[in-house]
VOBA-1610 file (N, C-alpha, C; in pm, whole numbers, padded with zeros to 5 digits, always signed):
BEGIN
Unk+02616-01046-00455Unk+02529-00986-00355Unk+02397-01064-00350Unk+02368-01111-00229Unk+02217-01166-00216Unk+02115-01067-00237Unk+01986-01155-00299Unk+01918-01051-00313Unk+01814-00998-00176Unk+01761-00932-00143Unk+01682-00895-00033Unk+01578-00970-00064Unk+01503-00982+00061Unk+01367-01014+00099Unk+01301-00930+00144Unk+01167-00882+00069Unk+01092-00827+00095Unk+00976-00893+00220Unk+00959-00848+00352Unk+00900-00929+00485Unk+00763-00914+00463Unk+00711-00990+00500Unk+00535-01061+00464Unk+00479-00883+00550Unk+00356-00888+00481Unk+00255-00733+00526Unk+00257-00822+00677Unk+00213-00637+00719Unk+00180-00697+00895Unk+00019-00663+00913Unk-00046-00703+00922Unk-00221-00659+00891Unk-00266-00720+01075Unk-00329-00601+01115Unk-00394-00633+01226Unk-00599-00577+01204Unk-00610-00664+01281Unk-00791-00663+01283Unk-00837-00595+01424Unk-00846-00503+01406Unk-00948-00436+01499Unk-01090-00438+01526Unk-01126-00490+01618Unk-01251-00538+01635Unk-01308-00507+01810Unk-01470-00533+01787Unk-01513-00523+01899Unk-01627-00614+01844Unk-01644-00706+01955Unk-01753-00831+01942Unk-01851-00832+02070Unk-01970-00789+02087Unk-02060-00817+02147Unk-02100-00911+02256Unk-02126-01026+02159Unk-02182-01156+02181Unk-02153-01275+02132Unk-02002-01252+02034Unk-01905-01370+02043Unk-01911-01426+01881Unk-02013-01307+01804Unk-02075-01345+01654Unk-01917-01245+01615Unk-01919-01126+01608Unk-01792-01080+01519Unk-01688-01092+01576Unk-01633-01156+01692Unk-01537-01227+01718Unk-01480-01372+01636Unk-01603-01405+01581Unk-01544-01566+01474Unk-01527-01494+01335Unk-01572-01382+01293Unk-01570-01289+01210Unk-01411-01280+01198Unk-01363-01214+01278Unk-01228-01155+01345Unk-01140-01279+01292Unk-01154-01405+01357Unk-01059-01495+01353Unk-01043-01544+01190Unk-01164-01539+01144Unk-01147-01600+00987Unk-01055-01468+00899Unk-01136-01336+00966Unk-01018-01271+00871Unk-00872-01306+00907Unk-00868-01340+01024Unk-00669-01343+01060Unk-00658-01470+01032Unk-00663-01522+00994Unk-00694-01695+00925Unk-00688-01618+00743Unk-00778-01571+00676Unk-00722-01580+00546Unk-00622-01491+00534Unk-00608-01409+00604Unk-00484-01313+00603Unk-00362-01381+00633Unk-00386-01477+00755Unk-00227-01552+00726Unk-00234-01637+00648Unk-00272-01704+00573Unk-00302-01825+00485Unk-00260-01753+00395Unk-00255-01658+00351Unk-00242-01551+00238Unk-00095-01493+00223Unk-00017-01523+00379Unk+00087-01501+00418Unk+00177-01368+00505Unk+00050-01280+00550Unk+00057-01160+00617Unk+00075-01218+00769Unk+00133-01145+00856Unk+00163-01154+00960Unk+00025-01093+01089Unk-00026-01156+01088Unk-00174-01108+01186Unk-00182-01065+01325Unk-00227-01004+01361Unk-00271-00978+01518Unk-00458-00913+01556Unk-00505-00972+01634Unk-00637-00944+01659Unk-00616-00854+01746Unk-00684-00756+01766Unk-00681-00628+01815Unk-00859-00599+01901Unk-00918-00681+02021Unk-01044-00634+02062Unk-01012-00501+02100Unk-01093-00399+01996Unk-01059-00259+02067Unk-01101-00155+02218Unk-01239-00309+02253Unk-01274-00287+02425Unk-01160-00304+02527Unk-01089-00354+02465Unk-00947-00385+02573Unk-00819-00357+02514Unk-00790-00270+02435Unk-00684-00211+02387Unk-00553-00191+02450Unk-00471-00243+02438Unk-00321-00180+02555Unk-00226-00145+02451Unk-00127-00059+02518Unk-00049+00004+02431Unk+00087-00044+02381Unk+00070-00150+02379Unk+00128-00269+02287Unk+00054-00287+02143Unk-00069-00267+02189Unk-00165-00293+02065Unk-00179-00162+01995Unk-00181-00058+02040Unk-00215+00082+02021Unk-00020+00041+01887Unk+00019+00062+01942Unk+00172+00031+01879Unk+00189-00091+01797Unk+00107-00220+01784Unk+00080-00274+01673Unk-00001-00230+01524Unk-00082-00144+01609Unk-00183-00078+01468Unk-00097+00015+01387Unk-00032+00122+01480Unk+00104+00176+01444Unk+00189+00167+01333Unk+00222+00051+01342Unk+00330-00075+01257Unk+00271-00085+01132Unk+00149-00118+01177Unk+00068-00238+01034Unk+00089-00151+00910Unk+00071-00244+00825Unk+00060-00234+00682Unk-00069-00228+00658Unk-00164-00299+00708Unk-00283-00304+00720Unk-00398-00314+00841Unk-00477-00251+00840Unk-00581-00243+00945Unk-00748-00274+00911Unk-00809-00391+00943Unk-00938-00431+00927Unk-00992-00439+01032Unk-01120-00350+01026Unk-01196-00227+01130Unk-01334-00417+01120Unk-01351-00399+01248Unk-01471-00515+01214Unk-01550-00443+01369Unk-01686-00471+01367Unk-01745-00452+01480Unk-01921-00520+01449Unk-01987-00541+01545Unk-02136-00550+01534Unk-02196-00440+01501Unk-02287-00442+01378Unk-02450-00327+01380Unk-02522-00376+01518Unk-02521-00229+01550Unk-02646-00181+01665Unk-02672-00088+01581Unk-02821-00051+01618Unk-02858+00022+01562Unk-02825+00126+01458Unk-02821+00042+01307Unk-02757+00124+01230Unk-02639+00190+01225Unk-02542+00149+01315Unk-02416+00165+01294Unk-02304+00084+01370Unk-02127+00103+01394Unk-02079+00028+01471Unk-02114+00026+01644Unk-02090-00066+01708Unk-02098-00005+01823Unk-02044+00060+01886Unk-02104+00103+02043Unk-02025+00191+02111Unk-01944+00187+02133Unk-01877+00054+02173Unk-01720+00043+02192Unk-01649+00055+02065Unk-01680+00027+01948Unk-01621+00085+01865Unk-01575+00239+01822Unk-01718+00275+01856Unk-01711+00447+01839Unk-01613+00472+01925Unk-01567+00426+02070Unk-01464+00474+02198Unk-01408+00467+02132Unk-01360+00347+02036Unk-01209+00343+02012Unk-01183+00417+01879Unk-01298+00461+01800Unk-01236+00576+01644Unk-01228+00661+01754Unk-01289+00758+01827Unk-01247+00897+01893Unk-01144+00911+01976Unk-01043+00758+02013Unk-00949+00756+02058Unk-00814+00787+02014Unk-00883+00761+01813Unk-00737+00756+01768Unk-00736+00900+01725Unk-00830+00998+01756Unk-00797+01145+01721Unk-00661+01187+01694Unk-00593+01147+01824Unk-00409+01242+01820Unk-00374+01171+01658Unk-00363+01051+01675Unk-00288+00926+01572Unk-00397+01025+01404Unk-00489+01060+01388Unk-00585+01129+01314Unk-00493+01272+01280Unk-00501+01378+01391Unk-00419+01479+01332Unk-00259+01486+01297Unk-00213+01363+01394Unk-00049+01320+01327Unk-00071+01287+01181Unk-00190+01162+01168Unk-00133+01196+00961Unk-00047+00994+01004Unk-00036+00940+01120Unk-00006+00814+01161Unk-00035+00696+01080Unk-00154+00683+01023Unk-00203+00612+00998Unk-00234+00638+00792Unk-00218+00736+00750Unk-00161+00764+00619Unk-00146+00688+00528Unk-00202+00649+00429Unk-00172+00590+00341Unk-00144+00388+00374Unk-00196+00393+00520Unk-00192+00215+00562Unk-00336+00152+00392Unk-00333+00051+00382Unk-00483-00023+00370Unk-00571-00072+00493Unk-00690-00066+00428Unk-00800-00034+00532Unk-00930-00135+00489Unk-00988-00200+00553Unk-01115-00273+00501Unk-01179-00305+00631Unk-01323-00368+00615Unk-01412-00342+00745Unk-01471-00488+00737Unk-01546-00563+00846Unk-01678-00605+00840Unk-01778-00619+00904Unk-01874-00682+00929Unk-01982-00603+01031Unk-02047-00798+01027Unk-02170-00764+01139Unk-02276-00878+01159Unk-02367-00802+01199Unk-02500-00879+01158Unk-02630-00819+01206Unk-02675-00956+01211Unk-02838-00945+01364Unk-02931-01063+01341Unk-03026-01044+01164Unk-03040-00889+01153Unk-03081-00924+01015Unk-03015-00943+00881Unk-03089-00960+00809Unk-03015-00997+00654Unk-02950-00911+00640Unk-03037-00767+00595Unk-03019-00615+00547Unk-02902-00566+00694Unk-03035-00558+00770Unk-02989-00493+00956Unk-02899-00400+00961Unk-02923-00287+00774Unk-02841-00145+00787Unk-02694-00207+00781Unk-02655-00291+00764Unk-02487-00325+00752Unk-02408-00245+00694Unk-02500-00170+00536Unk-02408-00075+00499Unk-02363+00036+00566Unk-02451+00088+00628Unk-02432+00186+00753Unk-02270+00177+00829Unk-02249+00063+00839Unk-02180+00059+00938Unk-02026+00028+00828Unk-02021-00062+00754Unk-01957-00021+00647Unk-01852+00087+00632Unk-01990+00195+00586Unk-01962+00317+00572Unk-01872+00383+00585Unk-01925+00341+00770Unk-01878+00434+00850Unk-01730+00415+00891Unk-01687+00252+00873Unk-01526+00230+00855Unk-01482+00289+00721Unk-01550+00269+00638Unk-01461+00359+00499Unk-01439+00455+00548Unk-01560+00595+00558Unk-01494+00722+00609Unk-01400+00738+00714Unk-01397+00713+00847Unk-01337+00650+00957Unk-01164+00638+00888Unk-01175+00518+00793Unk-01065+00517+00695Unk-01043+00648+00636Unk-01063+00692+00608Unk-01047+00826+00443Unk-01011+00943+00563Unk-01082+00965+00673Unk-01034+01064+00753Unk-00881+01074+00798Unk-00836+00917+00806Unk-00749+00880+00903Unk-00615+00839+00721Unk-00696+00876+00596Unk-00569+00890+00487Unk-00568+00827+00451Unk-00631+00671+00484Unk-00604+00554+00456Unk-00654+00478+00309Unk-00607+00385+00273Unk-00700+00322+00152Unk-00769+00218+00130Unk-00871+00227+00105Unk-00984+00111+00160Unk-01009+00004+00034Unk-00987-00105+00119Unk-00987-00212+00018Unk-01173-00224+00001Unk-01219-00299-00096Unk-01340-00359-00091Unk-01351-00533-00068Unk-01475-00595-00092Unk-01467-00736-00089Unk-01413-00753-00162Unk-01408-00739-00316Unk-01385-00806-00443Unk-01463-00924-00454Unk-01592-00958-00383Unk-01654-01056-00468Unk-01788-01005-00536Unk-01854-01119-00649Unk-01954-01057-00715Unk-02076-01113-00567Unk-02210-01054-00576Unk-02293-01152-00452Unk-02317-01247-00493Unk-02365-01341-00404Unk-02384-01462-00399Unk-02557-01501-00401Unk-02607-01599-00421Unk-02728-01590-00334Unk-02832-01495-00399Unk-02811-01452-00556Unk-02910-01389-00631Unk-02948-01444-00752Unk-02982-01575-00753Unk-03026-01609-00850Unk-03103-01722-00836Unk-03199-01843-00927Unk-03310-01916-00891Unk-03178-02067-00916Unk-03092-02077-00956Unk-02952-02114-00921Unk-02836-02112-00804Unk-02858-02016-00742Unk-02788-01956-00608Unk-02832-02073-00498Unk-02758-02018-00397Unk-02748-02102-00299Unk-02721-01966-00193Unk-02763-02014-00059Unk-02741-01960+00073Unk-02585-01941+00122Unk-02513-02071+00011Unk-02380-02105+00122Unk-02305-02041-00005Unk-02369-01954-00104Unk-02242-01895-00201Unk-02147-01812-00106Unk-02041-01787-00132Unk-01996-01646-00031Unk-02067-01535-00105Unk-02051-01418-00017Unk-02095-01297-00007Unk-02235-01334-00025Unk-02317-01407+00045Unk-02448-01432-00034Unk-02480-01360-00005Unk-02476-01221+00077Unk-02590-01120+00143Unk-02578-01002+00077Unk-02449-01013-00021Unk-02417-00944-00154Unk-02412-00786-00076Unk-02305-00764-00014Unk-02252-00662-00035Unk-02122-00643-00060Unk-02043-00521-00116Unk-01937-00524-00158Unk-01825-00436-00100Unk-01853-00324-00020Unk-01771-00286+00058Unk-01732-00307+00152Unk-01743-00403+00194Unk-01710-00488+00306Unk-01759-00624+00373Unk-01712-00733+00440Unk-01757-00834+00449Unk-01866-00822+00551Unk-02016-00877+00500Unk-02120-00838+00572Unk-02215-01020+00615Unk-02211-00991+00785Unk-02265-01136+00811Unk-02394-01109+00879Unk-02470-01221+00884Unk-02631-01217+00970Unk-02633-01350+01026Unk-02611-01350+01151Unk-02656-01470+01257Unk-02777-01403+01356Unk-02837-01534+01327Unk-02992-01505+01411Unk-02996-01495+01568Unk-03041-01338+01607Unk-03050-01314+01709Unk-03009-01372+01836Unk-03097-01479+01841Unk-03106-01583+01944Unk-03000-01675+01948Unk-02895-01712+01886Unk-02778-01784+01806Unk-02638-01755+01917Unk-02598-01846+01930Unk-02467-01839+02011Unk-02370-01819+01860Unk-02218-01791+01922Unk-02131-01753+01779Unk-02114-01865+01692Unk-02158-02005+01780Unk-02183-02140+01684Unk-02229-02127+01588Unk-02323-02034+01578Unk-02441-02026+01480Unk-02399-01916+01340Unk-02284-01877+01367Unk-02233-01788+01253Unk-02221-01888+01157Unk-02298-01801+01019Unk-02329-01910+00912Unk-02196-01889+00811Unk-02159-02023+00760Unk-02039-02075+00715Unk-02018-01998+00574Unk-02119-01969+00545Unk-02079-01896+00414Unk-02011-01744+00468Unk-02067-01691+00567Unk-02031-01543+00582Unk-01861-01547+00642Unk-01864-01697+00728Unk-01713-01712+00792Unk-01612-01750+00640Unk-01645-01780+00560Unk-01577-01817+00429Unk-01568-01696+00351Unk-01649-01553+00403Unk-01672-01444+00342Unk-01543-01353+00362Unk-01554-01375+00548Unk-01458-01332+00575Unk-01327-01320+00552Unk-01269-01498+00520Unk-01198-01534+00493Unk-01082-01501+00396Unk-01217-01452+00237Unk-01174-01396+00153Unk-01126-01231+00149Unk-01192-01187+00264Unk-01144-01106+00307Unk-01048-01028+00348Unk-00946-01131+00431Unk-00854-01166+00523Unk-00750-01146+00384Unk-00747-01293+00318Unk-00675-01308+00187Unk-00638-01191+00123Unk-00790-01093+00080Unk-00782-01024+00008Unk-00703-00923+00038Unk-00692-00859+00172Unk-00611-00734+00202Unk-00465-00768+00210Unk-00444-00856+00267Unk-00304-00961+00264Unk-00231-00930+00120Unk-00300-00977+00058Unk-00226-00999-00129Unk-00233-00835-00123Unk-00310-00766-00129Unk-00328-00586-00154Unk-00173-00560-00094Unk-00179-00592+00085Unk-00080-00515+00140Unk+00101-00512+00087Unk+00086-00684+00062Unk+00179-00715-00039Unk+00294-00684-00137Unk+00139-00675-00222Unk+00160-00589-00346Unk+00231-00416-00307Unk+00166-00357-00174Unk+00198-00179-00208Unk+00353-00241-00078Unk+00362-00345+00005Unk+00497-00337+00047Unk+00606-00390-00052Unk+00577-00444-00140Unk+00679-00486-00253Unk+00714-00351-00339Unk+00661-00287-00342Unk+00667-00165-00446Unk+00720-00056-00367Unk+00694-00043-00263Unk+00787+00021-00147Unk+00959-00055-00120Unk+00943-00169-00118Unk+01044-00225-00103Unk+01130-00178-00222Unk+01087-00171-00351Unk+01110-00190-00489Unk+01189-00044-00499Unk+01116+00034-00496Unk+01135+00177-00513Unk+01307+00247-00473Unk+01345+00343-00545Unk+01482+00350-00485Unk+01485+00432-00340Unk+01561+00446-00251Unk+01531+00513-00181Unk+01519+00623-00156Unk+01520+00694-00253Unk+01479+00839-00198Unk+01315+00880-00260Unk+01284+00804-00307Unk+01129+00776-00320Unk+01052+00700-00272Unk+01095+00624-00175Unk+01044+00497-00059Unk+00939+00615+00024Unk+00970+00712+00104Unk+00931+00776+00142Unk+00763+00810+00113Unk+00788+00815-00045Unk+00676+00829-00111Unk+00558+00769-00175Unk+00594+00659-00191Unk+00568+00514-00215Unk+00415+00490-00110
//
């Protein structure tokens, strides 16, 4: 008997990009996520169709990304959490993995805020939220600007391109942040579809 193959995670990125800064955000995570070997799809949630609504569905994994405005995601983001209400009281989305990231023109610019607000967002919706897994970067008289995570946060991948900045201007350490990002939920999703796979079946269910 051959043995089975367990099929690569399916991880989609949900996002809403502004001004073209968490859109390069977006691509690096689906870049270390397939590099990592997960099966990707970008998901702008301003233009959602129900193809996509039915990709998120599927996934193994879901990474919530959007711009800080004012201290939190934006509006088009907010449209699209109060959209998934029904998919919320179905219980749909259950036990997927979950991770976020954000951009601000400032360093700080409240990022955790917004963070946050994909963890809970996550936890409402059952889900389990990955973190960065890196230590910060960029805190010491040794450090450098271009460490990753230099803006040192840890629940999620957090970037700052200056205001005035086309998405050219997204700085290479935060797109390398992302990256690890991408990777990171990939190997996670992996890991809990191998153990699902693994499991006998009448505990797959549960898994």
């Amino acid at each position: 008997m051959s043995e089975s193959v367990t099929p690569p995670p399916s991880v989609v990125v949900a996002f809403h990009s502004g001004y073209g800064h968490t859109a390069v955000l977006a691509e690096a995570v689906r870049r270390g996520a397939a590099d990592a070997g997960a099966e990707v799809a970008l998901v702008p949630v301003d233009t959602i169709t129900d193809a996509q609504w039915q990709q998120l569905d599927d996934a193994d994994a879901i990474v919530f990304g959007s711009p800080t405005y004012m201290g939190s995601a934006s509006a088009a983001f907010h449209a699209f959490a109060e959209a998934t209400s029904r998919r919320f009281a179905e219980g749909r989305w259950a036990d997927k993995l979950a991770a976020g990231f954000t951009n601000s023109a400032s360093k700080a610019g409240d990022k955790s805020s917004t963070l946050a607000f994909f963890a809970t967002f996550a936890a409402q919706h059952r889900m389990l939220w990955v973190s960065l897994g890196l230590a910060a970067g960029w805190n010491s008289t040794t450090a450098s600007e271009n460490d990753l995570n230099r803006l040192g946060f840890w629940g999620g991948a957090g970037a700052q391109t200056p205001l005035d900045g086309d998405a050219d201007t997204v700085h290479a350490a935060d797109i390398g942040t992302a990256e690890h990002l991408g990777a990171r939920i990939a190997r996670q999703a992996a890991l809990v579809a191998a153990g699902r796979h693994a499991a006998p079946p009448q505990q797959r269910a549960n898994v």
